[in-house]
C-alpha positions as protocol buffer text, in pm:
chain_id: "A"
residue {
  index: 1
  type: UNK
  ca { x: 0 y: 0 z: 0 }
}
residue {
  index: 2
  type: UNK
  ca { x: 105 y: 305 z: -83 }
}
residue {
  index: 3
  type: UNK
  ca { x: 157 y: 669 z: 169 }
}
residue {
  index: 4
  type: UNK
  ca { x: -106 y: 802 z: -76 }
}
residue {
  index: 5
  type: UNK
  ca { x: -370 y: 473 z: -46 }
}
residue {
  index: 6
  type: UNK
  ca { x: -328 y: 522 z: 365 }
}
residue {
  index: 7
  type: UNK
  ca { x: -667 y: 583 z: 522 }
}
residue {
  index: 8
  type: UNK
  ca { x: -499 y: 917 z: 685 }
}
residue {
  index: 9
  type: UNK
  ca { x: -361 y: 1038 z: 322 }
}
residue {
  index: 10
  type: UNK
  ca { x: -726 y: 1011 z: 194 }
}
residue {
  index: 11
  type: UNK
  ca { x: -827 y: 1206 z: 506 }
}
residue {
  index: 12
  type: UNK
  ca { x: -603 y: 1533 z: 394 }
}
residue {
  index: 13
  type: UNK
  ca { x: -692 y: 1478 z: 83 }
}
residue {
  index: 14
  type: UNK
  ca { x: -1051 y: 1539 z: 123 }
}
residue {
  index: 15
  type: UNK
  ca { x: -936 y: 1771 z: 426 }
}
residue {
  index: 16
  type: UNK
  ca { x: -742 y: 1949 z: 190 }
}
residue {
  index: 17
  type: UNK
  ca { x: -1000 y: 1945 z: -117 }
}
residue {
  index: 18
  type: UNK
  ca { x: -1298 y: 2050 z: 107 }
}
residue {
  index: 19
  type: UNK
  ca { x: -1038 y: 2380 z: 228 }
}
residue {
  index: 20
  type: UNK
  ca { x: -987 y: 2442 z: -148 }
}
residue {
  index: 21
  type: UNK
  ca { x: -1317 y: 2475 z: -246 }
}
residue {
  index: 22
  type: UNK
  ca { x: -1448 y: 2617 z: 63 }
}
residue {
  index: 23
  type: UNK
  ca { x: -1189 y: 2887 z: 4 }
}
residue {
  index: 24
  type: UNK
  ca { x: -1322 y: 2925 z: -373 }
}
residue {
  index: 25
  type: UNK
  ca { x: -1688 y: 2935 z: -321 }
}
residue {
  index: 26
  type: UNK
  ca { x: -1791 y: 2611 z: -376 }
}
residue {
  index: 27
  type: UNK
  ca { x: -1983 y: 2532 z: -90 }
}
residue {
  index: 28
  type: UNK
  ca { x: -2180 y: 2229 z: -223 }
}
residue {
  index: 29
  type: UNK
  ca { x: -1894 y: 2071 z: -322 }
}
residue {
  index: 30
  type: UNK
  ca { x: -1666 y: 2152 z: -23 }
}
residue {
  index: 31
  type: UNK
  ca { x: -1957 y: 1996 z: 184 }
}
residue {
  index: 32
  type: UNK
  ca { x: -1879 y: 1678 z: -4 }
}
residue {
  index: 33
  type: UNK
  ca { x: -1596 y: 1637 z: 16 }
}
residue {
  index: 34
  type: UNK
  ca { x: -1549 y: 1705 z: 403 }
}
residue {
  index: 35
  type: UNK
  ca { x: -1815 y: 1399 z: 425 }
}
residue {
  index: 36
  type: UNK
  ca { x: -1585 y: 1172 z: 275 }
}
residue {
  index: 37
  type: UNK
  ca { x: -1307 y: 1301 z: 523 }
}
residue {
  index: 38
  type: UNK
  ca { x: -1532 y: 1257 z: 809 }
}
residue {
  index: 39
  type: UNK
  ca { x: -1653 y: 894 z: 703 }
}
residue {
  index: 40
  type: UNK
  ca { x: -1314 y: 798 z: 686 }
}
residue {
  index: 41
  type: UNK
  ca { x: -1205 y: 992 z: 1042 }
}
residue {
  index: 42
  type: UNK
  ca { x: -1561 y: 1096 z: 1212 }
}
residue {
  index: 43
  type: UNK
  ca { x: -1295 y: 1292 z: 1488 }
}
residue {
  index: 44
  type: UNK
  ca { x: -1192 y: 1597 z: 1301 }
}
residue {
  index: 45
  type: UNK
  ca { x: -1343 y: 1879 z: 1495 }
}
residue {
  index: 46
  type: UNK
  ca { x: -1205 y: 2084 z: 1202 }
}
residue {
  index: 47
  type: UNK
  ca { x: -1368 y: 1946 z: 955 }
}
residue {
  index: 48
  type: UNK
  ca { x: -1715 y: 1908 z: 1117 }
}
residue {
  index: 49
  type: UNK
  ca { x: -1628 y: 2308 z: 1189 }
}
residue {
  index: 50
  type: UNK
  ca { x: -1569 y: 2382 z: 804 }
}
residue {
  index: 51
  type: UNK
  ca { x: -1825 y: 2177 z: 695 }
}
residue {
  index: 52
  type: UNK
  ca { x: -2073 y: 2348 z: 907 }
}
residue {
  index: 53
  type: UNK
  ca { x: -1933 y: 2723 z: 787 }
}
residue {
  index: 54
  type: UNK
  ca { x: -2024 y: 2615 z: 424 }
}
residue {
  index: 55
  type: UNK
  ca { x: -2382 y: 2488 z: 518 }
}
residue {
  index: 56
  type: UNK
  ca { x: -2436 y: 2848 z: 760 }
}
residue {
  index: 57
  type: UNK
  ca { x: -2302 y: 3028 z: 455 }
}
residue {
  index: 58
  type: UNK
  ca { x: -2566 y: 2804 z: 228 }
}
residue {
  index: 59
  type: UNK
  ca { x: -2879 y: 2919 z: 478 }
}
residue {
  index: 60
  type: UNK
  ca { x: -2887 y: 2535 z: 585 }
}
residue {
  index: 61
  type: UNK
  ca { x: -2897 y: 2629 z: 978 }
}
residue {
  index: 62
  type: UNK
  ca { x: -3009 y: 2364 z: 1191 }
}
residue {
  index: 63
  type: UNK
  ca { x: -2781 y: 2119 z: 987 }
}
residue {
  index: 64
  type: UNK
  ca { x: -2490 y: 2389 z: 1016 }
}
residue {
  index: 65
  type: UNK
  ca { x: -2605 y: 2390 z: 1411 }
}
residue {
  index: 66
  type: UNK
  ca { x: -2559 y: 2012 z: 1371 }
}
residue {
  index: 67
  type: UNK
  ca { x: -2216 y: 1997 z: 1261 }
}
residue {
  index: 68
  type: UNK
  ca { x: -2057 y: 2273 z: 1504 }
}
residue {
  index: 69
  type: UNK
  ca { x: -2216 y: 2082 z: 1773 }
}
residue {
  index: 70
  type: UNK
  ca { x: -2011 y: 1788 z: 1636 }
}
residue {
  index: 71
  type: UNK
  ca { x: -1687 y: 2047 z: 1629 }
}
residue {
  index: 72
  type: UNK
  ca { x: -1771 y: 2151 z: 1954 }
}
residue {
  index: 73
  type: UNK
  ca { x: -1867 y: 1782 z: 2077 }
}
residue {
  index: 74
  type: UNK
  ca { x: -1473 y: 1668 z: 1976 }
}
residue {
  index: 75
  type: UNK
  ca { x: -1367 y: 1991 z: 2058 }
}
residue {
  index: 76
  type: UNK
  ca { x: -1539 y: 2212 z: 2345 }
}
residue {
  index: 77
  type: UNK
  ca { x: -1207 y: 2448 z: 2389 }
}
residue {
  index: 78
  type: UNK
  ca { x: -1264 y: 2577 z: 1999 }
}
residue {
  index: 79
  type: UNK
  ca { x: -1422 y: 2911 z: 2071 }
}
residue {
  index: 80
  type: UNK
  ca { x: -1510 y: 2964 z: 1676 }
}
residue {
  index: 81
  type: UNK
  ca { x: -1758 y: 2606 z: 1651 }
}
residue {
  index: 82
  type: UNK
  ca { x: -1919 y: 2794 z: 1988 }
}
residue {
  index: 83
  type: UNK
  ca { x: -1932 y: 3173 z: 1793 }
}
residue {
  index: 84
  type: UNK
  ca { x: -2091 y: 3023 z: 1506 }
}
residue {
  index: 85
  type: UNK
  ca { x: -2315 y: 2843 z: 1670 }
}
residue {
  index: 86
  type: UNK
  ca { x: -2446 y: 3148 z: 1839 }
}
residue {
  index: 87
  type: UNK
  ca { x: -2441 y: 3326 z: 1499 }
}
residue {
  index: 88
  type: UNK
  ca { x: -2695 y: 3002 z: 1335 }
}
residue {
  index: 89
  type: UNK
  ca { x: -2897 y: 2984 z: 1693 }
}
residue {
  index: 90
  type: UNK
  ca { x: -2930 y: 3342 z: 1654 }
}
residue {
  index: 91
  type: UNK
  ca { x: -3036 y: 3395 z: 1260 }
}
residue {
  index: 92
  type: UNK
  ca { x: -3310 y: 3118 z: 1361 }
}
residue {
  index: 93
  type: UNK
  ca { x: -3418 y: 3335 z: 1623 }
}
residue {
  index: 94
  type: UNK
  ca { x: -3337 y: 3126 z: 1886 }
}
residue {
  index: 95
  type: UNK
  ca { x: -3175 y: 3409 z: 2066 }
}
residue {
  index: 96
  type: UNK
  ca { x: -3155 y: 3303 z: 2429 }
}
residue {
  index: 97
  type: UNK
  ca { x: -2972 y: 2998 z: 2314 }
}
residue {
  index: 98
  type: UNK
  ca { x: -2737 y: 3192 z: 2122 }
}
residue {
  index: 99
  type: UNK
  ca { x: -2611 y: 3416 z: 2395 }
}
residue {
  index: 100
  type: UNK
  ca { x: -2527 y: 3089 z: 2576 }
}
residue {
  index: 101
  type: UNK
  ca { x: -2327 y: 2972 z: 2309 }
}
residue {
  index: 102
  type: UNK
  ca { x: -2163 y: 3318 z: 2283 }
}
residue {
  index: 103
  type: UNK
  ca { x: -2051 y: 3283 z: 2660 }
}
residue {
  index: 104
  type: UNK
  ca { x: -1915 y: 2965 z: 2641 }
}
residue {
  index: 105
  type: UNK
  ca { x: -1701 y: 3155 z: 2352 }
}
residue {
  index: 106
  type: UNK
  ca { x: -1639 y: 3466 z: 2603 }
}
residue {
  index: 107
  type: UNK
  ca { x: -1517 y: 3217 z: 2832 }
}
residue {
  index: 108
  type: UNK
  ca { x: -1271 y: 3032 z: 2612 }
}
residue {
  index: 109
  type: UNK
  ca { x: -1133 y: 3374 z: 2437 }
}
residue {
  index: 110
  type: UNK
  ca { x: -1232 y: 3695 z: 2581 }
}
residue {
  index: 111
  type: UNK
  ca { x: -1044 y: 3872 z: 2319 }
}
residue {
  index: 112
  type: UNK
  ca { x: -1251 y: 3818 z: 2011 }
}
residue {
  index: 113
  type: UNK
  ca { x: -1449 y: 4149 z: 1922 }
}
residue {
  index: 114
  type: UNK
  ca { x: -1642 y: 3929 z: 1667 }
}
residue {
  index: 115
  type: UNK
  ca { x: -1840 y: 3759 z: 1965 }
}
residue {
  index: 116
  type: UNK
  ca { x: -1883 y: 4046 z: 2158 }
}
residue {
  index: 117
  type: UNK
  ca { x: -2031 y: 4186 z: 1883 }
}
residue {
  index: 118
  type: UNK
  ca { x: -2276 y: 3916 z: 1805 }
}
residue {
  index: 119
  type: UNK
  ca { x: -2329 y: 3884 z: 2145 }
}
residue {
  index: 120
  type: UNK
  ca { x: -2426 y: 4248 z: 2107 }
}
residue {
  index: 121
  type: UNK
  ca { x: -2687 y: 4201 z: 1844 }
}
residue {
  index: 122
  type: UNK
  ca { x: -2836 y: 3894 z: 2058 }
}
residue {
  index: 123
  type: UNK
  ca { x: -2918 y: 4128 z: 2325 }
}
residue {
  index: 124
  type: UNK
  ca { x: -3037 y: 4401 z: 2144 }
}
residue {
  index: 125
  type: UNK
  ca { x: -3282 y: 4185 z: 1939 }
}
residue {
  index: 126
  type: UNK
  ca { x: -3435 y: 4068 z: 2296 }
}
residue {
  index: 127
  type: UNK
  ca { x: -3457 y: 4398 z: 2429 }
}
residue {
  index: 128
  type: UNK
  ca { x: -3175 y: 4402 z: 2673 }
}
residue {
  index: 129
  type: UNK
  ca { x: -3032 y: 4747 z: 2519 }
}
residue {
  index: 130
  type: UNK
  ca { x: -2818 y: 4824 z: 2830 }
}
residue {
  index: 131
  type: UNK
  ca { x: -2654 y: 4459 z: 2789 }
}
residue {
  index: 132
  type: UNK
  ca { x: -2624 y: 4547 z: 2453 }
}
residue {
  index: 133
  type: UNK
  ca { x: -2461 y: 4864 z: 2450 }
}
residue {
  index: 134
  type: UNK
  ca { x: -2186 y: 4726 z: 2708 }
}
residue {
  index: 135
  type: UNK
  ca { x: -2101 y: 4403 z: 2460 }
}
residue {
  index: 136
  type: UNK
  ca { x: -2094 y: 4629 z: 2194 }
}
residue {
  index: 137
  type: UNK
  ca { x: -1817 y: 4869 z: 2357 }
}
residue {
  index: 138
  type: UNK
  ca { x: -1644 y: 4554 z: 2454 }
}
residue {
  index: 139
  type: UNK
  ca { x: -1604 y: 4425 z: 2058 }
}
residue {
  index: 140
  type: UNK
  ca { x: -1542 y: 4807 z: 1953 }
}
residue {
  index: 141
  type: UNK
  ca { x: -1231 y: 4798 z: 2221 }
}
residue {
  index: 142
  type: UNK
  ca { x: -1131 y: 4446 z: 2086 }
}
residue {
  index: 143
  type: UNK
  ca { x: -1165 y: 4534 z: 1726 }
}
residue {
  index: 144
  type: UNK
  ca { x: -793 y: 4511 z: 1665 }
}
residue {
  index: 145
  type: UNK
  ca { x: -800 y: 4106 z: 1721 }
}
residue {
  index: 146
  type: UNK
  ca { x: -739 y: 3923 z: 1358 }
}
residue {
  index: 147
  type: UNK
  ca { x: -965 y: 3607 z: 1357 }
}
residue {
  index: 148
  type: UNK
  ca { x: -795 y: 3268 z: 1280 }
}
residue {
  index: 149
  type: UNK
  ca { x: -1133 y: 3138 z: 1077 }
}
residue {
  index: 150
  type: UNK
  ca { x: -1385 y: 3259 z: 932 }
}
residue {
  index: 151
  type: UNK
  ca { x: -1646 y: 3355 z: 1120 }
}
residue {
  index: 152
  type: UNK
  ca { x: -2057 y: 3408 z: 1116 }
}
residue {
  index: 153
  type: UNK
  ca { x: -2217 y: 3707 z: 1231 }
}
residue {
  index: 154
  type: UNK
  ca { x: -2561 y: 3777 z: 1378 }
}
């Protein structure tokens, strides 16, 4: 057998075409193939991650909630699986949910602006303006942080 026939070569190889054509647009396809890297390795937080961005980006929600509570399942320290996931929660209107998922992301990394900010919108949207208003001057102070991902917002 071959390094290239090994089951963990085929698993960067989808990894690595899903990334590809995640990073061109391709959603559909990038969705794909990060299903044929998780049937061969269902443990790549990553991947579940990605795989959920492309559905969120696609309007597919609940099965983008699905597959960042699989990222966040393998992977509850990943503070992006739990900002998206209040991002989706949110868009659905499922508002008090997402702030929970947004402070589970607070917790892990303080320092992202792009939570407080969505955390922001959360609160606004349920009439908590004061709560609001304080997030929000939190993620304007923070605004200097680079994300690692890509990232959802509410």
């Amino acid at each position: 057998m071959s390094v290239q026939e090994t089951p963990d070569a085929k698993k960067r190889d989808w990894r690595a075409k899903g990334d590809t054509l995640l990073a061109k647009g391709k959603y559909n396809d990038a969705i794909k193939a990060y299903d044929k890297a998780i049937k061969i390795n269902p443990q790549l937080s990553d991947v579940w991650y990605n795989k959920g961005y492309a559905l969120d980006i696609l309007g597919k929600l609940e099965n983008a909630i699905k597959a960042f509570d699989k990222a966040i399942e393998l992977n509850p320290k990943d503070p992006d699986a739990w900002l998206n996931m209040g991002a989706a929660l949110g868009i659905l209107g499922k508002l008090e949910d997402a702030i929970k998922a947004l402070d589970k992301a607070i917790e892990i990394n303080p320092q992202d602006s792009d939570v407080w900010y969505n955390k922001s919108n959360a609160l606004r949207l349920l009439g908590r303006t004061k709560e609001a208003y304080e997030a929000l001057v939190k993620a304007k102070e923070l605004k200097h942080n680079i994300s690692r991902r890509t990232k959802r917002t509410l």
